[in-house]
C-alpha positions in Angstrom: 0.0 0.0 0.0 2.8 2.1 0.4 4.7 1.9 -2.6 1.5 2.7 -4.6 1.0 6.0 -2.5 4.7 6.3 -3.5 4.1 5.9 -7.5 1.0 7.8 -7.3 2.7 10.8 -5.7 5.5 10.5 -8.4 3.4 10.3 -11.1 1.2 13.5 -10.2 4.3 14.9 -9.3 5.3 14.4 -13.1 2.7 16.3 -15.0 2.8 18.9 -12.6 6.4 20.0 -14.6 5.4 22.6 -17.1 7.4 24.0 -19.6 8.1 27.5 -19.3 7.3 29.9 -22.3 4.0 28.3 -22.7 2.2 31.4 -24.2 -0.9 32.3 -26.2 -0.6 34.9 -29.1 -1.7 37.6 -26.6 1.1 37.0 -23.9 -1.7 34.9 -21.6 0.3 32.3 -19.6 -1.2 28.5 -20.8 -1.2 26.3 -18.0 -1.6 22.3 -18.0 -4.2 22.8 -15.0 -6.1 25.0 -17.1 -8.7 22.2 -17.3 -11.1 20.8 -14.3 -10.4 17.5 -15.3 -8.1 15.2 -16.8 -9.2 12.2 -18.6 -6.4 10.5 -18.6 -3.4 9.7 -21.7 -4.2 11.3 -25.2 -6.8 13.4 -26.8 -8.5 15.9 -23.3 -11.8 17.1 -23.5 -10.8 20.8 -24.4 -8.3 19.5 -27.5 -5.3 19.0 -25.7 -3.0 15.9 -25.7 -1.1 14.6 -23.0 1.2 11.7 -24.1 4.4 10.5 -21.9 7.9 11.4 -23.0 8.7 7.8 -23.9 5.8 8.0 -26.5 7.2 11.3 -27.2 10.8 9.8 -28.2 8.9 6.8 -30.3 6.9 9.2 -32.4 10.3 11.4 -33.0 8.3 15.1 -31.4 11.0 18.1 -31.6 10.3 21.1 -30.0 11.6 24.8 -30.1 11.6 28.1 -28.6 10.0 31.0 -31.2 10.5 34.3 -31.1 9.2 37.0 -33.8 11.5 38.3 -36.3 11.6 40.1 -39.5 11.6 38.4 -43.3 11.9 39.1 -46.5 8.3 39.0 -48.1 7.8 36.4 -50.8 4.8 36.1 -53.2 3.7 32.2 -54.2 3.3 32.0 -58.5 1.8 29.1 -60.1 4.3 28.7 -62.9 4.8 26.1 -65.9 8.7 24.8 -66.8 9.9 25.8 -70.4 12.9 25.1 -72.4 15.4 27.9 -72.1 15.5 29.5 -75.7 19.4 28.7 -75.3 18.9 25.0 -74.5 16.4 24.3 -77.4 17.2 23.5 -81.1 15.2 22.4 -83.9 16.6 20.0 -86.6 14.6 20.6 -90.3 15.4 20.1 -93.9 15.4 22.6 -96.0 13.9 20.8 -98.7 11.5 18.2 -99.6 12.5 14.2 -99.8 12.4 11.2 -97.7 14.2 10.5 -94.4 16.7 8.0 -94.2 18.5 7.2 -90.8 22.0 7.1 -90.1 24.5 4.1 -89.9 23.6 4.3 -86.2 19.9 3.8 -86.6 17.0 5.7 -86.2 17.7 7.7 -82.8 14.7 7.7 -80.2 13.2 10.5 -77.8 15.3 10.1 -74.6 18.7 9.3 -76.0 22.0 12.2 -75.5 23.3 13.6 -78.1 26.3 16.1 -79.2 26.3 18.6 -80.7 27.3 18.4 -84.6 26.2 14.8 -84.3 24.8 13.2 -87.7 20.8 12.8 -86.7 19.7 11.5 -90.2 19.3 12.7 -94.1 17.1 14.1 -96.0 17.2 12.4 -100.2 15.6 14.8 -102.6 13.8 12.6 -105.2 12.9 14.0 -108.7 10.9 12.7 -110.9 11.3 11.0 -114.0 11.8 14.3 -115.9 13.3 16.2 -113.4 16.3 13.8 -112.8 16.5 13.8 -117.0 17.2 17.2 -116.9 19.4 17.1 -114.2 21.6 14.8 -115.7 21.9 16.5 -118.7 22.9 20.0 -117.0 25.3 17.7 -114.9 27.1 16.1 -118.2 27.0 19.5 -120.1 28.4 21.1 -117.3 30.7 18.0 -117.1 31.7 18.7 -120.6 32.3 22.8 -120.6 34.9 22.2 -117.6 36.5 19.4 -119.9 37.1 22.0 -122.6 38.0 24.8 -120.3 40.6 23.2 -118.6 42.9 22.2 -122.4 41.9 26.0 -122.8 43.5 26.9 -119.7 46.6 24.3 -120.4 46.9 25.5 -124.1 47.3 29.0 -122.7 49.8 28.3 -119.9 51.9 26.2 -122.4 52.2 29.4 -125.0 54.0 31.3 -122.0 54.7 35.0 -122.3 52.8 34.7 -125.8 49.4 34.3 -124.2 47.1 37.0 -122.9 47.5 37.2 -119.2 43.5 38.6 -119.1 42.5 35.7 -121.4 44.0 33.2 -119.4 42.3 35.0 -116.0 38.9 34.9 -117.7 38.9 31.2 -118.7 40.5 30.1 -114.9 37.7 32.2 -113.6 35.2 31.0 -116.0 36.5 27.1 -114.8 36.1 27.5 -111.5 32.2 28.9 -111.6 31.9 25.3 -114.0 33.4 23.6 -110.8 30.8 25.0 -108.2 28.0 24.4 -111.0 29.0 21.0 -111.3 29.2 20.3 -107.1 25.8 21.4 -106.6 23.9 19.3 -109.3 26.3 16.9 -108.0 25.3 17.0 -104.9 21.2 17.3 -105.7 21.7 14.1 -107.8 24.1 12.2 -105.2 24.7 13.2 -101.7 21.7 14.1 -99.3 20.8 16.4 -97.0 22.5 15.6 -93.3 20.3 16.7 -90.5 22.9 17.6 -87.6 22.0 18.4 -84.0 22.9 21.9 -83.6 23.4 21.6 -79.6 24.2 19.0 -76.8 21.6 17.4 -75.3 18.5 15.1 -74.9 16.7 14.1 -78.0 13.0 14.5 -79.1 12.3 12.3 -81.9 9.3 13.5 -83.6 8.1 11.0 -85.8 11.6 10.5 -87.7 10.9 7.1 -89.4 12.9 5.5 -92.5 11.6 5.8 -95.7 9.2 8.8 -94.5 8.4 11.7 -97.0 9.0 15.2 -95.2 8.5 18.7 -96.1 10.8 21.4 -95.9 10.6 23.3 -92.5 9.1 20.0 -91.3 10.4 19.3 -87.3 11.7 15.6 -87.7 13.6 16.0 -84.3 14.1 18.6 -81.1 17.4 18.6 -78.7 16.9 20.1 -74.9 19.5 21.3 -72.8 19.4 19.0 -69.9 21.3 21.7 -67.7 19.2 24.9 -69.0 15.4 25.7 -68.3 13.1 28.6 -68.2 10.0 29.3 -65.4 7.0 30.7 -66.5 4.7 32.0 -64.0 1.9 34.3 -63.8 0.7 36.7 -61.7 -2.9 39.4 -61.6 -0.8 41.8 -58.8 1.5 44.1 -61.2 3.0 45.9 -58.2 5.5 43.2 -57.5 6.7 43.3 -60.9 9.4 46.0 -59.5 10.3 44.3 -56.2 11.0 40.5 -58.0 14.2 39.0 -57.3 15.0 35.5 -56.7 12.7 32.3 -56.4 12.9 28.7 -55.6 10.9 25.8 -56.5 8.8 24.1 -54.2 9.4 20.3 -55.2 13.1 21.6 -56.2 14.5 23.5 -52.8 18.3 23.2 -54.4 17.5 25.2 -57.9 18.1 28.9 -57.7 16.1 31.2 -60.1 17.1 34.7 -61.2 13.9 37.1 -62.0 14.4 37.8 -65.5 11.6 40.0 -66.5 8.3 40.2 -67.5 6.0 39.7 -71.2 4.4 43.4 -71.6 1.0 42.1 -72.3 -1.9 41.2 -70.7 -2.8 37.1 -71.1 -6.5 36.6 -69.9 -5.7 39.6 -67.2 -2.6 38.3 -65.9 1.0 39.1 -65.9 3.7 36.5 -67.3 6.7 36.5 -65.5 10.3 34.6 -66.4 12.7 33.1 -64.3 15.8 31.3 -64.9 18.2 29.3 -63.4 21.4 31.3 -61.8 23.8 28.8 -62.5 23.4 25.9 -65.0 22.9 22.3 -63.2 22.4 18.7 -64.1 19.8 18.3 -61.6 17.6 20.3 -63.9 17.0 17.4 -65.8 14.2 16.8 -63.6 12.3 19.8 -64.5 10.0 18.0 -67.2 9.5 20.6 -70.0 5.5 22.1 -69.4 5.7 20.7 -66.0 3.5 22.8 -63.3 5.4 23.9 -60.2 5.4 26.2 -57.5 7.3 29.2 -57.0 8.3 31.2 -54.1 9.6 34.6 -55.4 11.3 36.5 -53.0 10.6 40.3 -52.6 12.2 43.6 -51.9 10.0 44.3 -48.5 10.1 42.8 -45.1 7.8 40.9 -43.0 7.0 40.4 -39.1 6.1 37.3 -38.1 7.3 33.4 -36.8 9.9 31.3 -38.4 8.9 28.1 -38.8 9.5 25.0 -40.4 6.8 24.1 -42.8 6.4 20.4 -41.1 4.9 22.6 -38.0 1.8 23.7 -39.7 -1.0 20.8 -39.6 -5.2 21.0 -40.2 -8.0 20.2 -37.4 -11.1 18.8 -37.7 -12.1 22.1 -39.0 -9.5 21.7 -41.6 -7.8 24.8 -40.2 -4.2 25.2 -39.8 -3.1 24.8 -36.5 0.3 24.6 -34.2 1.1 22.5 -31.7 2.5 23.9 -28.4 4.1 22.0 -25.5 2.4 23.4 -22.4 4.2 21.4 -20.2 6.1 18.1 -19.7 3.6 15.9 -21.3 0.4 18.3 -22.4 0.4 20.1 -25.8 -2.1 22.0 -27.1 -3.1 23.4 -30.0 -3.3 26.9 -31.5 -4.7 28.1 -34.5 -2.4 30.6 -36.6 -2.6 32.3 -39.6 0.3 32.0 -41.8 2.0 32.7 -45.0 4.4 30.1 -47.2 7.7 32.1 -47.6 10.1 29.3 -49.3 9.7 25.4 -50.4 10.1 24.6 -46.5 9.8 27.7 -44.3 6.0 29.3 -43.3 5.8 32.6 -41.4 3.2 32.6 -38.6 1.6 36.1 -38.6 -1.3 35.7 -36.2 -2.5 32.9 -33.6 0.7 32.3 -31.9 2.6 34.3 -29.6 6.8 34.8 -28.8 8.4 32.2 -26.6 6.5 29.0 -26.6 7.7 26.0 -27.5 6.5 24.6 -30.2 6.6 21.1 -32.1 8.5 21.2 -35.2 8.9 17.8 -36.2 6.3 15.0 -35.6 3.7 17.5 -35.6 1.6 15.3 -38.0 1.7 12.0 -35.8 0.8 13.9 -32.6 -2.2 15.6 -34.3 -3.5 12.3 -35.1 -3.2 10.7 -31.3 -7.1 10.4 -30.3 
């Protein structure tokens, strides 16, 4: 009998130990005997949890003392991924035939490739007629540069007794024949190569042997994997001015650099343009016309609470609410008001007051204890 008066006295003697800074957002002192009654471990009567610190070590709950300071403001865009007009290329004949592929095959949409690489041809086919006339102008041709070149030698051999202007004329007159003769060469013979004008990853679209193309037809499209572009839009043209940097939400390690804005209206909104500040390979994950989120940072300053963005959770109400650690074992809740700032920081403007101690990581497990 006497040993459990001495566990009983411990164990009340245990949840008397509050935790000091226990505030609310008004500077009232929150007490763990603000309640009548206690119904024992978990979820209290007025919303409050109390839950023993072993529990508290299991469910991995970190708390921390907050005080108010002052931000930079930020402004949150819903913005679309682009290829960066530097990292994008188009590969297109310039004339009408049929694609055929490289020795390497025909290349597929995902593979890397460099720039000056040979993507494919491009054979002009005439018809019947036109390739008759070709080959005439080509053997004509053929036969004028015959003849111009024993003019040229039968010249040269007479020496000092030959006009030196004659002789110029028919050398120049030879080499024209020459170029002539390399071009309809070239339409009869040799096709077009299609070359990859950058480095990068490859979009094959539609490139297929034996496939008749137009000129000005895309047959293929090479990305950057280190460059992108952020569109986002905006209906508040007063931050247009105070725009600096930006991160994006699913990708805290990418750095954007404001780069401007369209001057024109799209459906009332304003389309701004970010970049990345330094090239990376990680952009490769930014799918092109990807959505994502954007935190752009902005010239003025803020007043609020620092806090991680794992701190903020929803009641019942589906209202965001902290959770504060009133004493030992007793948290309660607060509702707050609060604004997202970067991909993992939120700034608590109203609801919670300087100096509590509040639950930064395992907030979501302890919000679900019933």
């Amino acid at each position: 009998m006497r040993t459990l008066l001495i566990i009983f006295i411990c164990f009340s003697a245990w949840h008397a130990i509050a935790s000091p800074g226990a505030h609310g957002p008004n500077g009232e002192h929150l007490s763990d005997t603000d309640t009548n009654s206690v119904d024992g471990l978990g979820r209290q009567a007025d919303g409050s949890v109390l839950m023993p610190m072993q529990n508290q070590a299991l469910l991995g709950i970190r708390t921390q003392f907050v005080t108010k300071q002052s931000v930079k403001g930020s402004v949150t865009l819903a913005g679309v991924v682009r290829a960066h007009p530097e990292g994008q290329a188009l590969v297109q004949p310039s004339s009408d035939g049929r694609f055929e592929a490289p020795g390497s095959g025909v290349l597929a949409t995902g593979e890397k490739v460099s720039a000056g690489q040979i993507l494919g041809y491009v054979r002009y086919q005439d018809t019947a007629f036109e390739l008759a006339s070709q080959t005439s102008q080509l053997l004509a041709v053929r036969s004028q540069i015959m003849q111009a070149k024993r003019d040229v030698k039968r010249l040269r051999d007479l020496g000092e007794l030959a006009s030196k202007q004659a002789l110029e004329q028919l050398e120049t007159s030879l080499k024209i024949l020459v170029e002539q003769e390399a071009v309809l060469q070239q339409g009869l013979e040799k096709p077009e190569p299609l070359i990859a004008p950058i480095s990068g990853v490859l979009i094959n679209h539609q490139a297929r042997r034996g496939r008749w193309v137009e000129a000005g037809t895309t047959l293929f499209e090479v990305v950057a994997s280190n460059l992108r572009h952020i569109e986002a839009l905006t209906n508040d043209a007063s931050i247009l001015m105070q725009l600096n940097t930006a991160k994006i939400k699913a990708f805290p390690e990418l750095n954007l650099q404001y780069r401007g804005y369209a001057p024109q209206l799209i459906a009332g909104m304003v389309t701004v343009h970010f970049a990345l500040e330094i090239p990376a390979d990680s952009a490769s994950l930014l799918l092109i016309d990807q959505p994502v989120t954007v935190f752009a940072e902005l010239e003025n300053t803020l007043e609020g609470i620092l806090l991680p963005s794992d701190a903020i959770v929803t009641n019942s109400a589906n209202l965001p609410i902290v959770w504060i650690k009133v004493s030992a074992e007793r948290f309660s809740p607060k509702i707050v008001q609060y604004r997202e700032i970067s991909p993992n920081k939120v700034l608590i403007t109203q609801g919670l007051g300087a100096d509590n101690r509040v639950v930064t990581a395992g907030t979501s497990l302890l919000n679900q204890v019933r």
